[in-house]
DOZA-924710 format. One record per residue (C-alpha): residue number from 1; x, y, z. Coordinates in nm, 4 decimals. Layout:
BEGIN
<k=NUM | X=X | Y=Y | Z=Z>
...
***
This chain:
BEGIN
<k=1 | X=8.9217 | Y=13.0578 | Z=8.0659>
<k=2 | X=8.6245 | Y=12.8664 | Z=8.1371>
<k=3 | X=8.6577 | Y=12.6648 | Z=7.8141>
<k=4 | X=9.0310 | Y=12.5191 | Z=7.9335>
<k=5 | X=8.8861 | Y=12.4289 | Z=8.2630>
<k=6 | X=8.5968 | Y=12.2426 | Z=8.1012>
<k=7 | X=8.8809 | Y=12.0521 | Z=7.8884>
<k=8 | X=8.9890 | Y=11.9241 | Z=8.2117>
<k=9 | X=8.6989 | Y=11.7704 | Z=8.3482>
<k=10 | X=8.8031 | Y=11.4764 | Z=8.1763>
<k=11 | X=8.9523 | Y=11.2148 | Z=8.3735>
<k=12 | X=9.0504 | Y=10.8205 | Z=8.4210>
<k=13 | X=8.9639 | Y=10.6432 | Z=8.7369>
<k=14 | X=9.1076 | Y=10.3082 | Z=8.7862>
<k=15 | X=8.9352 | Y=10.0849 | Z=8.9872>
<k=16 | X=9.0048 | Y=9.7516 | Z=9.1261>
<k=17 | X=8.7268 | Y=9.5194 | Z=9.2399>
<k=18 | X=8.7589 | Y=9.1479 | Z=9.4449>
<k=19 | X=8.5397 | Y=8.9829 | Z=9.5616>
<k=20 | X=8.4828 | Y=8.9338 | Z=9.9536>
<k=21 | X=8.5464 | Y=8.5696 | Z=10.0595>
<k=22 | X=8.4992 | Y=8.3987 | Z=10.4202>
<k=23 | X=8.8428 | Y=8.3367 | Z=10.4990>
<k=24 | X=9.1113 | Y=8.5226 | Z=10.4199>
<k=25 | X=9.3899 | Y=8.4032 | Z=10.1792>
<k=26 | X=9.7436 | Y=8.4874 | Z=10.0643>
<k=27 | X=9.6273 | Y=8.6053 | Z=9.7499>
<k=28 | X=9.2556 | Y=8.7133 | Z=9.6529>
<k=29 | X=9.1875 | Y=8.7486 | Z=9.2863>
<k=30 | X=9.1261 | Y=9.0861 | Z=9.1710>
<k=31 | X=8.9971 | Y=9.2239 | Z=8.8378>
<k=32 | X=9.0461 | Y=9.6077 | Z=8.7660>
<k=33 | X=8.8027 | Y=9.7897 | Z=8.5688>
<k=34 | X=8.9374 | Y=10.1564 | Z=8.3636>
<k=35 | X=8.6592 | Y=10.4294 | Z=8.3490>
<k=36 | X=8.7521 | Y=10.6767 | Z=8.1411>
<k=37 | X=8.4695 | Y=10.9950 | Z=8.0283>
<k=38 | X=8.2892 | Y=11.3067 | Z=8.2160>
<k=39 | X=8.1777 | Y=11.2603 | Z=8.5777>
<k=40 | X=7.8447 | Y=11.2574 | Z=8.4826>
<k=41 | X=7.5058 | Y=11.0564 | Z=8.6134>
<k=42 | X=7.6232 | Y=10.8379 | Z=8.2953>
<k=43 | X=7.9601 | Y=10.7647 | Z=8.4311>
<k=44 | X=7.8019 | Y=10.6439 | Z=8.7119>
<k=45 | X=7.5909 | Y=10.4395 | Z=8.5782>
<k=46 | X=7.8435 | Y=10.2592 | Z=8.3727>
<k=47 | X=8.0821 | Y=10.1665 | Z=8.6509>
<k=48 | X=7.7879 | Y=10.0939 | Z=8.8258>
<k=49 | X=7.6698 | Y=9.8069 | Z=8.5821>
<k=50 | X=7.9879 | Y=9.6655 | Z=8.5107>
<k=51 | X=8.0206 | Y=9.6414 | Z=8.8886>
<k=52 | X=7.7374 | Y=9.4234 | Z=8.8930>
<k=53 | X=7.8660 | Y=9.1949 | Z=8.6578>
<k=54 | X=8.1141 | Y=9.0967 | Z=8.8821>
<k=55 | X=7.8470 | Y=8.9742 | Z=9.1302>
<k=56 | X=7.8023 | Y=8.6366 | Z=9.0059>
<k=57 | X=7.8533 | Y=8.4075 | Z=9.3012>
<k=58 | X=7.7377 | Y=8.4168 | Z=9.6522>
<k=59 | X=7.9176 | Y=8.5589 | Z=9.9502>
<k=60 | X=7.9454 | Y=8.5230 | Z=10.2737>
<k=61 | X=7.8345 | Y=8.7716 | Z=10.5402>
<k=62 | X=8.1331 | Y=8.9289 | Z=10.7868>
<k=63 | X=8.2114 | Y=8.7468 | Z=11.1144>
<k=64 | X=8.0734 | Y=8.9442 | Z=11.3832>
<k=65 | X=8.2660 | Y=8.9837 | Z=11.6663>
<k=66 | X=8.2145 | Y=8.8642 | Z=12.0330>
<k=67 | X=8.3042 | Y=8.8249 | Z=12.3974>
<k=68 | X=8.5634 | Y=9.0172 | Z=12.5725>
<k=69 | X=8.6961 | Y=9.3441 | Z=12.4108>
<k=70 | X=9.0750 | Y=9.2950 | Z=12.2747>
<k=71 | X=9.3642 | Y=9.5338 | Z=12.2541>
<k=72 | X=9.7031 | Y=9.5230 | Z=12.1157>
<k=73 | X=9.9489 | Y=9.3090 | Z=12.3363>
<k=74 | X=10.2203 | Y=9.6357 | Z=12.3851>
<k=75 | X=10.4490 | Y=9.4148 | Z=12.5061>
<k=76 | X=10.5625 | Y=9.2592 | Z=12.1728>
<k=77 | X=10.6951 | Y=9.6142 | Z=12.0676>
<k=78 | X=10.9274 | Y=9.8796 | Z=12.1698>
<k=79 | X=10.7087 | Y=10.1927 | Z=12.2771>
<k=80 | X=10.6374 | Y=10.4897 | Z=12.4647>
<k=81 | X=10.2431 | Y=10.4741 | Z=12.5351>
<k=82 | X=9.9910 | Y=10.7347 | Z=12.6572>
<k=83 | X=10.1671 | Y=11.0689 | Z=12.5624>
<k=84 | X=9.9558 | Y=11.3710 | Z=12.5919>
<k=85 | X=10.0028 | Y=11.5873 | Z=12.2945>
<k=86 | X=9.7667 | Y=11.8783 | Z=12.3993>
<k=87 | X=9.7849 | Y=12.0810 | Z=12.7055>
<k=88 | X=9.4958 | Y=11.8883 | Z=12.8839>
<k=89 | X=9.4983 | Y=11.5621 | Z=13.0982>
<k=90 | X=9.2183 | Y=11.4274 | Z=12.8952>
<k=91 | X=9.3162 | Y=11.0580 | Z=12.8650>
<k=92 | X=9.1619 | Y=11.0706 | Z=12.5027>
<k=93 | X=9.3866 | Y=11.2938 | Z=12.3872>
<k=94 | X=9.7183 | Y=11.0777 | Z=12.4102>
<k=95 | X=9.9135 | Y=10.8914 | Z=12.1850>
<k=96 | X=10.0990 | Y=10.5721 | Z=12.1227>
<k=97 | X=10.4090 | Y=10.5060 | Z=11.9563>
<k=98 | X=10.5103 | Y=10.1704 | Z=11.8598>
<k=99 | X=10.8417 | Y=10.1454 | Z=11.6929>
<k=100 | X=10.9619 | Y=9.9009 | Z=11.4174>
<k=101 | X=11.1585 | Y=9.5803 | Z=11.4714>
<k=102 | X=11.3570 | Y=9.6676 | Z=11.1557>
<k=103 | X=11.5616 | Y=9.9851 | Z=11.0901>
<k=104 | X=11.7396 | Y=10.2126 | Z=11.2092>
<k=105 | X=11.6470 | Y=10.5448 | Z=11.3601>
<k=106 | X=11.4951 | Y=10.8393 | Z=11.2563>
<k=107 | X=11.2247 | Y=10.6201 | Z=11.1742>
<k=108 | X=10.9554 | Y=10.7010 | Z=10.8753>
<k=109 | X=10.5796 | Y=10.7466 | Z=11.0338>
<k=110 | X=10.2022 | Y=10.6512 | Z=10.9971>
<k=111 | X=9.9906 | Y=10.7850 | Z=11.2273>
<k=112 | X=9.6823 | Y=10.5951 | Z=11.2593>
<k=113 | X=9.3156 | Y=10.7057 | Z=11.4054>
<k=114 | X=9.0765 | Y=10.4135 | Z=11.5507>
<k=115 | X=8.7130 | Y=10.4216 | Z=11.3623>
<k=116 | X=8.4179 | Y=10.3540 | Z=11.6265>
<k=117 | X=8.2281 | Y=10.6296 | Z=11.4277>
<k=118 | X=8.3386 | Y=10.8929 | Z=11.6472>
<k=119 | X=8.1364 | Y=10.7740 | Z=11.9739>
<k=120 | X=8.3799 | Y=10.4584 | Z=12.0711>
<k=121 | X=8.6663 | Y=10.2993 | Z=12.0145>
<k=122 | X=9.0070 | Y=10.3230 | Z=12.1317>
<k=123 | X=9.3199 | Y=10.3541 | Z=12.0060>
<k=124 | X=9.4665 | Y=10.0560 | Z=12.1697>
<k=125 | X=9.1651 | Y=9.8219 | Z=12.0001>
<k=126 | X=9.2818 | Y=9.4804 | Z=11.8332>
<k=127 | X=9.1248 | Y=9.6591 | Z=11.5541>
<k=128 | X=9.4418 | Y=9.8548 | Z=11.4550>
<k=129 | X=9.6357 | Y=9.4431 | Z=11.4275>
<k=130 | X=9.6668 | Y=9.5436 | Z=11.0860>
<k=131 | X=9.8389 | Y=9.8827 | Z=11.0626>
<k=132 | X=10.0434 | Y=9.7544 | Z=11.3071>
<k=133 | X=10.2178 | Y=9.5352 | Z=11.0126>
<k=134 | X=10.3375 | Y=9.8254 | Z=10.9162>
<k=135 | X=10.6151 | Y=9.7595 | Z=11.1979>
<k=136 | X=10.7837 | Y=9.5019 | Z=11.0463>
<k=137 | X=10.8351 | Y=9.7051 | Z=10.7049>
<k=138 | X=11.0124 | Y=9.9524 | Z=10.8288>
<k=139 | X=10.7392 | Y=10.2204 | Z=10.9374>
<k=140 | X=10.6864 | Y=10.3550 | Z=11.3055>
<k=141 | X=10.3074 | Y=10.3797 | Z=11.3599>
<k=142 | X=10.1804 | Y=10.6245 | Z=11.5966>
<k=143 | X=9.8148 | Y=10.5453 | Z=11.7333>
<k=144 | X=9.6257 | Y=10.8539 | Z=11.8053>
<k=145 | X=9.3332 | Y=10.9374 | Z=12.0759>
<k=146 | X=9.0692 | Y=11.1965 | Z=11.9791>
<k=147 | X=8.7661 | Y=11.2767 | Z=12.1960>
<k=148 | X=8.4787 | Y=11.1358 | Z=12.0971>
<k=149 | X=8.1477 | Y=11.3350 | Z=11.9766>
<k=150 | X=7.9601 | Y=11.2205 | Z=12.3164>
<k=151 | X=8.2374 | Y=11.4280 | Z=12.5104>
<k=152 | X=8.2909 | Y=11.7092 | Z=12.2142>
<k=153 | X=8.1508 | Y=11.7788 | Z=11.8783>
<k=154 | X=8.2906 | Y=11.8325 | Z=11.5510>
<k=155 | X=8.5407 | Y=11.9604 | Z=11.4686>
<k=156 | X=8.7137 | Y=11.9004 | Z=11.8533>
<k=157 | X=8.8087 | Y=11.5450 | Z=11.6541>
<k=158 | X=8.9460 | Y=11.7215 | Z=11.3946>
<k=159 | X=9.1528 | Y=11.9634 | Z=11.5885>
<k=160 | X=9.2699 | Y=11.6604 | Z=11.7998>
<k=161 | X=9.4132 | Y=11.5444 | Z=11.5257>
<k=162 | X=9.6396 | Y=11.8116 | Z=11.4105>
<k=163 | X=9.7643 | Y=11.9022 | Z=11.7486>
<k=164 | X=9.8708 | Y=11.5281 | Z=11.7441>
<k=165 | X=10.0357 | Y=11.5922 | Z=11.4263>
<k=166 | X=10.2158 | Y=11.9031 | Z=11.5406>
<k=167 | X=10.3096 | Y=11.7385 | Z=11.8500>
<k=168 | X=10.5070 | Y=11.4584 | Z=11.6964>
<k=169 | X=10.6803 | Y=11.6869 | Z=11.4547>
<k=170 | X=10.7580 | Y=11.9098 | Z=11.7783>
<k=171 | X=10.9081 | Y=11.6234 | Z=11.9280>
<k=172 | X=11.0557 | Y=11.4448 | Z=11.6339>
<k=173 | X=11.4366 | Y=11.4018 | Z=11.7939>
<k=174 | X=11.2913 | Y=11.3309 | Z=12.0925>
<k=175 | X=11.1384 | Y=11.0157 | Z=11.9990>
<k=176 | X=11.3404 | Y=10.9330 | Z=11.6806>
<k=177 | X=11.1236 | Y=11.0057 | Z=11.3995>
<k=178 | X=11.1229 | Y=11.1093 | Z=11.0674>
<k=179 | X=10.8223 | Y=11.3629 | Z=11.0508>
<k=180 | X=10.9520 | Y=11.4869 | Z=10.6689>
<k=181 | X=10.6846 | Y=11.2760 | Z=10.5443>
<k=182 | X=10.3583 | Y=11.1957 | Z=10.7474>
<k=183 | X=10.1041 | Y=10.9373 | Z=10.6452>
<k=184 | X=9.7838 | Y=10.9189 | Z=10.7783>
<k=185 | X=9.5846 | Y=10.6037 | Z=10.8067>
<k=186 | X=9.2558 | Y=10.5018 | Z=10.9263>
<k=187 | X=8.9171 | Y=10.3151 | Z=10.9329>
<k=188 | X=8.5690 | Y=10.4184 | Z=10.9025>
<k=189 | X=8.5418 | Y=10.7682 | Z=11.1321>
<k=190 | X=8.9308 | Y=10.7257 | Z=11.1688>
<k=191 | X=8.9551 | Y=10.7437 | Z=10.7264>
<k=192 | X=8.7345 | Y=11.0442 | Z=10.8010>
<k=193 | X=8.9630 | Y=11.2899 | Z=11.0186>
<k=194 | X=9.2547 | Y=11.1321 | Z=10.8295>
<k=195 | X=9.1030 | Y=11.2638 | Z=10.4888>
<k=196 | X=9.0108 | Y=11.5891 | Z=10.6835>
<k=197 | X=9.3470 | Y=11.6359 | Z=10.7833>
<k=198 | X=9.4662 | Y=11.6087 | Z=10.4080>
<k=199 | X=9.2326 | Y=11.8084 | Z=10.2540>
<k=200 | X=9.2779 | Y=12.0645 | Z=10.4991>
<k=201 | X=9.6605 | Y=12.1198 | Z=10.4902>
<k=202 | X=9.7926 | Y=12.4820 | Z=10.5333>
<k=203 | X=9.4316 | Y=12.5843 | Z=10.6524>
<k=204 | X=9.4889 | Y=12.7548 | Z=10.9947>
<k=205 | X=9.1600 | Y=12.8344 | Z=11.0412>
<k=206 | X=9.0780 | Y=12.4544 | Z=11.1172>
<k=207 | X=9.3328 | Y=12.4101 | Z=11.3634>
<k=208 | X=9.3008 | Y=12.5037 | Z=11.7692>
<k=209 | X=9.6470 | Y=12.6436 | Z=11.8207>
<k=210 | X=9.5815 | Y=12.7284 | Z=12.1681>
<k=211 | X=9.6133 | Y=12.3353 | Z=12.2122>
<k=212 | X=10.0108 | Y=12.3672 | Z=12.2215>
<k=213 | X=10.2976 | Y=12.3250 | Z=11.9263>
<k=214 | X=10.1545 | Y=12.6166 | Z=11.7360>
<k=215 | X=10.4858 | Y=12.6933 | Z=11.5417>
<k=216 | X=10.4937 | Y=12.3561 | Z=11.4047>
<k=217 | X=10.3311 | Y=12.2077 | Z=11.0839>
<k=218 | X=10.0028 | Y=11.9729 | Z=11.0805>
<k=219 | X=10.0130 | Y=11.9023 | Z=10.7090>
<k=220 | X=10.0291 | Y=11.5382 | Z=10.5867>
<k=221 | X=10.1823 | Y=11.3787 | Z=10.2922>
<k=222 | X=9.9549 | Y=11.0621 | Z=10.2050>
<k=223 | X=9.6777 | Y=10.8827 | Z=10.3206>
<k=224 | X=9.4974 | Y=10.5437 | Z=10.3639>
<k=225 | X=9.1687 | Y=10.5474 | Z=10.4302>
<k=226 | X=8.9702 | Y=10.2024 | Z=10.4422>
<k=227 | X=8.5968 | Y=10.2550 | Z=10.3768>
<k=228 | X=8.5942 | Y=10.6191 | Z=10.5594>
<k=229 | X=8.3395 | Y=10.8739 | Z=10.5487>
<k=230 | X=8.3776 | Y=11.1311 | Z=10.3034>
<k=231 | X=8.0663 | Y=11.3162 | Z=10.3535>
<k=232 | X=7.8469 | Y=11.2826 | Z=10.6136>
<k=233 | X=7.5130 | Y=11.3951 | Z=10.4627>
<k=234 | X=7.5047 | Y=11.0981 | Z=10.2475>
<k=235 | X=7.5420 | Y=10.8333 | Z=10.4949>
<k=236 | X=7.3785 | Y=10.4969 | Z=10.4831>
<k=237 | X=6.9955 | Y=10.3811 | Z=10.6710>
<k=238 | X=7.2466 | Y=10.2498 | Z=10.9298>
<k=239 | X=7.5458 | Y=10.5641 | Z=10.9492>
<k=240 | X=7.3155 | Y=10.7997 | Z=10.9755>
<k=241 | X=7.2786 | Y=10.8375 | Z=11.3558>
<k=242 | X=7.6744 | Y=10.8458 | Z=11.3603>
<k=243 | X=7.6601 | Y=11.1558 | Z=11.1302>
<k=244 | X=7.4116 | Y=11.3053 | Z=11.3855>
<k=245 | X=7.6162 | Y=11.2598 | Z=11.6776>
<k=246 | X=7.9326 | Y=11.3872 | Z=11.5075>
<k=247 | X=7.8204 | Y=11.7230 | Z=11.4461>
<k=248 | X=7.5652 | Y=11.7808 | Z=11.7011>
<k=249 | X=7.2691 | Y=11.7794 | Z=11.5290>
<k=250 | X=7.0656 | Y=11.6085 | Z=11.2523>
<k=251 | X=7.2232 | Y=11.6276 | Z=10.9385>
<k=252 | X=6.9112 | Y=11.6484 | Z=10.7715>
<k=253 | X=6.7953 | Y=11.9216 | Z=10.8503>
<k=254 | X=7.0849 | Y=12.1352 | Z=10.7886>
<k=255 | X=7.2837 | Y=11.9813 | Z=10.5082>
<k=256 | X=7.4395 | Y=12.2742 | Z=10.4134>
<k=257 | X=7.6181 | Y=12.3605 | Z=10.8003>
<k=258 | X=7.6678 | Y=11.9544 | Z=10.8256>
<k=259 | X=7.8869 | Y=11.9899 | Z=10.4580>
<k=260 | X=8.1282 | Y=12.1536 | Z=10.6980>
<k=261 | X=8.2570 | Y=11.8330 | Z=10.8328>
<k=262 | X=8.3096 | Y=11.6566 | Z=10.4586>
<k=263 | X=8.6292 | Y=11.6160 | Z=10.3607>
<k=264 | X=8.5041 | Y=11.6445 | Z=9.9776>
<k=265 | X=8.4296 | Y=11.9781 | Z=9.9813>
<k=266 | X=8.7966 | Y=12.0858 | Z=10.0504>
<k=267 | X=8.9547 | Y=11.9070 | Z=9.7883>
<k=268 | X=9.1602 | Y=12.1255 | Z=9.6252>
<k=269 | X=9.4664 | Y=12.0612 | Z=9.4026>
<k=270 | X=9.7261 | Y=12.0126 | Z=9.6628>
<k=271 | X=9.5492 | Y=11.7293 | Z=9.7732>
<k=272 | X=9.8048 | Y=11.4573 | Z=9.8754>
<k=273 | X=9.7898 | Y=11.1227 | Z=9.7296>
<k=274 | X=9.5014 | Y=10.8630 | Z=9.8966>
<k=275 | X=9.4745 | Y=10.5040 | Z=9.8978>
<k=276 | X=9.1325 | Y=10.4436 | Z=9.9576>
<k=277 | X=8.9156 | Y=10.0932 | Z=10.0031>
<k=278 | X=8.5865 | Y=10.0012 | Z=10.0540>
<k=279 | X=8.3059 | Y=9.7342 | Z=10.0496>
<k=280 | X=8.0175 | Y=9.7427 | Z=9.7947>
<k=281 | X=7.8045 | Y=9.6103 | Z=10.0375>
<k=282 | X=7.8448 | Y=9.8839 | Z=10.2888>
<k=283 | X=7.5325 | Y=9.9842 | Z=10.5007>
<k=284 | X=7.6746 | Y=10.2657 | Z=10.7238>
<k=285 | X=7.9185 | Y=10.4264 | Z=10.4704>
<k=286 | X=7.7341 | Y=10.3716 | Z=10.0829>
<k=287 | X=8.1185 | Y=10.3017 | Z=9.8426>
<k=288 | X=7.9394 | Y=10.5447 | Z=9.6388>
<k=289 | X=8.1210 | Y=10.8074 | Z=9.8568>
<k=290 | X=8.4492 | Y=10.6812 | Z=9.7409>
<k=291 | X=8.3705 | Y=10.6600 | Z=9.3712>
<k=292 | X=8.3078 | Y=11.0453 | Z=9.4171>
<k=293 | X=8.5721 | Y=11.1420 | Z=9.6635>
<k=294 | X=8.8340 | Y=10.9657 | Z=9.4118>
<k=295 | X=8.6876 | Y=11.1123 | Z=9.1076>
<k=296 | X=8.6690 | Y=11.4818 | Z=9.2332>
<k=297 | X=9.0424 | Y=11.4554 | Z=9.3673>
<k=298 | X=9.1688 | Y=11.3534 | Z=9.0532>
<k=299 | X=8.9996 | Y=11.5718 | Z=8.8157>
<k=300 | X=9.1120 | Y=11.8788 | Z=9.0981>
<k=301 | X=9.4408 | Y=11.7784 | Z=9.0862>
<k=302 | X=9.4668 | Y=11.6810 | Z=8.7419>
<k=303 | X=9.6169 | Y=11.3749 | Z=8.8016>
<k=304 | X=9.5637 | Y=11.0263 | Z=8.9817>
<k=305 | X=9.6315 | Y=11.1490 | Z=9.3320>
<k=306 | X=9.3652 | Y=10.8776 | Z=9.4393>
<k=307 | X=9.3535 | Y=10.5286 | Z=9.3934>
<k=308 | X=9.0226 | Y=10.3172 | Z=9.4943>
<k=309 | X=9.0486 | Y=9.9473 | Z=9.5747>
<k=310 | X=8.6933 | Y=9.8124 | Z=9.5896>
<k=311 | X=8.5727 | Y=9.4853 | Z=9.7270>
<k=312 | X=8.2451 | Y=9.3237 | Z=9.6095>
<k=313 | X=7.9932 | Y=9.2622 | Z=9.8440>
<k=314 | X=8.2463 | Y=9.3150 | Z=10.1397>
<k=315 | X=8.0409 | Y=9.5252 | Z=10.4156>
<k=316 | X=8.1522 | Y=9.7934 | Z=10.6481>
<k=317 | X=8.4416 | Y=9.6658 | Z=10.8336>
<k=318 | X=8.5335 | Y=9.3477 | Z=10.6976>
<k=319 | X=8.8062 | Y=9.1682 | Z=10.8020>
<k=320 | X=8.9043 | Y=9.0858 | Z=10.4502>
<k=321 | X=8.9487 | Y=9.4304 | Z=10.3729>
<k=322 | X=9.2022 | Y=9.4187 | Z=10.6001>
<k=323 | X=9.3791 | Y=9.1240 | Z=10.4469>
<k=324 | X=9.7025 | Y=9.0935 | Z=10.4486>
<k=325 | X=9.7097 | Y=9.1315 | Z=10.0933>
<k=326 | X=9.5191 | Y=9.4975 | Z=10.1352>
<k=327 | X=9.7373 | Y=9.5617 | Z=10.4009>
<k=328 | X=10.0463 | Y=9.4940 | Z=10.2195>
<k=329 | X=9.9194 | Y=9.6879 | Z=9.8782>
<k=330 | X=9.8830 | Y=9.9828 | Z=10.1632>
<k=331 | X=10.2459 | Y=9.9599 | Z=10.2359>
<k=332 | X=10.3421 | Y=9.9429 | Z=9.8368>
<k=333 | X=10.1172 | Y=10.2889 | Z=9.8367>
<k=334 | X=10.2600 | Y=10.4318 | Z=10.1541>
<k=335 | X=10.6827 | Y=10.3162 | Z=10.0087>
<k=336 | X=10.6389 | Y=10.5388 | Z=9.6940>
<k=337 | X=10.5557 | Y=10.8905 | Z=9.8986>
<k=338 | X=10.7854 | Y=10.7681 | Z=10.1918>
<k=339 | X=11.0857 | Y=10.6622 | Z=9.9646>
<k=340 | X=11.0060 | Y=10.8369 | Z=9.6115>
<k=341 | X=11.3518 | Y=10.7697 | Z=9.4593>
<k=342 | X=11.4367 | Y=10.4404 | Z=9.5467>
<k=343 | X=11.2656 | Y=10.0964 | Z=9.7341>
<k=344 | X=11.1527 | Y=10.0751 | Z=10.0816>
<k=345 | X=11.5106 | Y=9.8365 | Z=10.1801>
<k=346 | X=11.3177 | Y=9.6679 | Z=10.5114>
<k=347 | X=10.9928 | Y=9.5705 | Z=10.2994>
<k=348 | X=10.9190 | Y=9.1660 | Z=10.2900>
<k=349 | X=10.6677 | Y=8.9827 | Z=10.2487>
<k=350 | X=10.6330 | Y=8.8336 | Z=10.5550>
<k=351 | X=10.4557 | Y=8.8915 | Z=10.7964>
<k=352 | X=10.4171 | Y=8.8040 | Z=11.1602>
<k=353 | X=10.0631 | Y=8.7779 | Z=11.3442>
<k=354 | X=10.0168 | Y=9.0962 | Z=11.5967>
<k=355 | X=9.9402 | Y=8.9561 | Z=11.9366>
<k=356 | X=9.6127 | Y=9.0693 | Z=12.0743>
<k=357 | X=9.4765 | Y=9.0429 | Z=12.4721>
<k=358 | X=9.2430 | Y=9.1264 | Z=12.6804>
<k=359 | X=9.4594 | Y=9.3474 | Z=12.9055>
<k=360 | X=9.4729 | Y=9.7320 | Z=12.8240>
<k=361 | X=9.7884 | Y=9.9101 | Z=12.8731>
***
């Protein structure tokens, strides 16, 4: 037995690499590099150096952002905003939806989780401008509220999120969706709980039933995950404190508790396909995380389950990784587990610029 599981420790990863670039355009140039042998120290090595290869020219830092905070303007969609989907009042634990401006009803869903790693954010932010793309393809996004670790600590976040997910499927007809198929999507500590909530499917022991919808399903069918956290005791100089806050306590000195919270140790091989990118030049989040997360899911599965899109030099959040090019390779990702047997018929490639305001709904 142990000599046929050996034979499948072999495995091709396909990664593709572009650079980061100070403004973004239509199309960024993108090179992909095939890995194929044991996932070994070596392997790593060698993706590592040809990765460097590709850093010939110089690069320019990520805008940082300033002045007033900025949140979706609501009132360029069709919505029903600040739904609680648990049995509390807790204003963190309500959801958005935001329906499409093409289809017709039940409409297909991505639920989306804001990043802030897990002590801010909000799920209104201007952050989420380019999920929100996803409405004119076709694809009703639901934005999801989780309490953050300065009110609870782990894994309140993660049951959060599947009581959202149970809610929507309890209330499908209600609000006219099509919960067959659930993606999840999300950034930084919001690609974190959306990877938890994949590897975790059918495991009732990481849910809080008593939080309402218990005869319903939290399992989801696909995720996107741009430059989340797949385990939190190998976090960058600068992700570190995030890590601690999370779980309560400092990482370091109990790895083994703090391995709880990684969605790499759960992989299994029902894990659902993942489209996952991420900056080389990452500080709170090292891309090294990816490489692994990738490479364990597809040599568990047997198959390429994940994809990994990296960007050279890009840092933690970005705004070119959310380009509309990313954005719109995303969608591509998200049309073949939503729409397996034929194309997505409301997908263009056109896109409109999300309205953002000061104002909070």
């Amino acid at each position: 037995m142990q000599k046929i599981l050996i034979g499948f420790i072999f495995f091709t990863s396909i990664f593709s690499v572009i650079p980061s670039q100070a403004q973004e355009s239509d199309i960024l140039p993108s090179t992909n590099i095939t890995i194929t042998g044991i996932a070994d120290s070596d392997l790593m090595n060698q993706f590592t150096t040809i990765l460097k290869e590709k850093e010939e020219k110089n690069y320019a830092d990520i805008e940082k952002d300033s002045g007033e905070p900025q949140y979706i303007n609501m009132n360029q969609f069709k919505t029903f905003l600040n739904l609680p989907y648990a049995n509390t009042k807790n204003p963190r634990q309500q959801l958005d939806i935001i329906y499409p401006s093409v289809g017709n009803a039940p409409y297909k869903v991505i639920v989306n989780f804001h990043g802030g790693g897990w002590i801010s954010g909000s799920r209104k932010s201007a952050n989420h401008a380019a999920v929100m793309l996803a409405t004119q393809q076709g694809y009703a996004v639901v934005n999801v509220g989780y309490r953050l670790a300065t009110e609870a600590v782990w894994p309140a976040q993660l049951h959060d999120a599947k009581a959202a997910i149970r809610f929507i499927r309890a209330h499908a007809r209600k609000y006219r969706l099509n919960t067959n198929n659930i993606v999840v999507w999300g950034n930084s500590a919001g690609g974190h709980i959306a990877s938890m909530l994949a590897a975790t499917n059918g495991m009732k022991e990481m849910e809080d039933l008593s939080m309402g919808y218990e005869k319903y399903s939290s399992d989801v069918q696909g995720v996107v995950s741009f430059y989340g956290i797949s385990d939190v005791t190998d976090m960058g100089n600068e992700g570190v404190k995030y890590a601690n806050a999370l779980l309560g306590f400092n990482v370091q000195d109990n790895p083994e508790k703090a391995r709880t919270a990684n969605p790499i140790e759960y992989v299994s091989e029902d894990f659902p396909p993942i489209f996952i990118l991420h900056g080389t030049n990452d500080q709170i989040v090292p891309f090294e995380q990816s490489v692994k997360f990738a490479e364990k899911i597809n040599r568990i599965t047997g198959r390429n389950q994940a994809q990994l899109k990296l960007m050279i030099k890009a840092k933690h959040g970005d705004k070119n990784i959310k380009s509309v090019e990313n954005i719109d390779e995303s969608l591509n990702f998200v049309d073949k587990i939503m729409y397996p047997d034929r194309k997505n018929p409301y997908r263009t490639k056109r896109y409109k610029e999300i309205k953002i305001t000061t104002e909070v709904d």
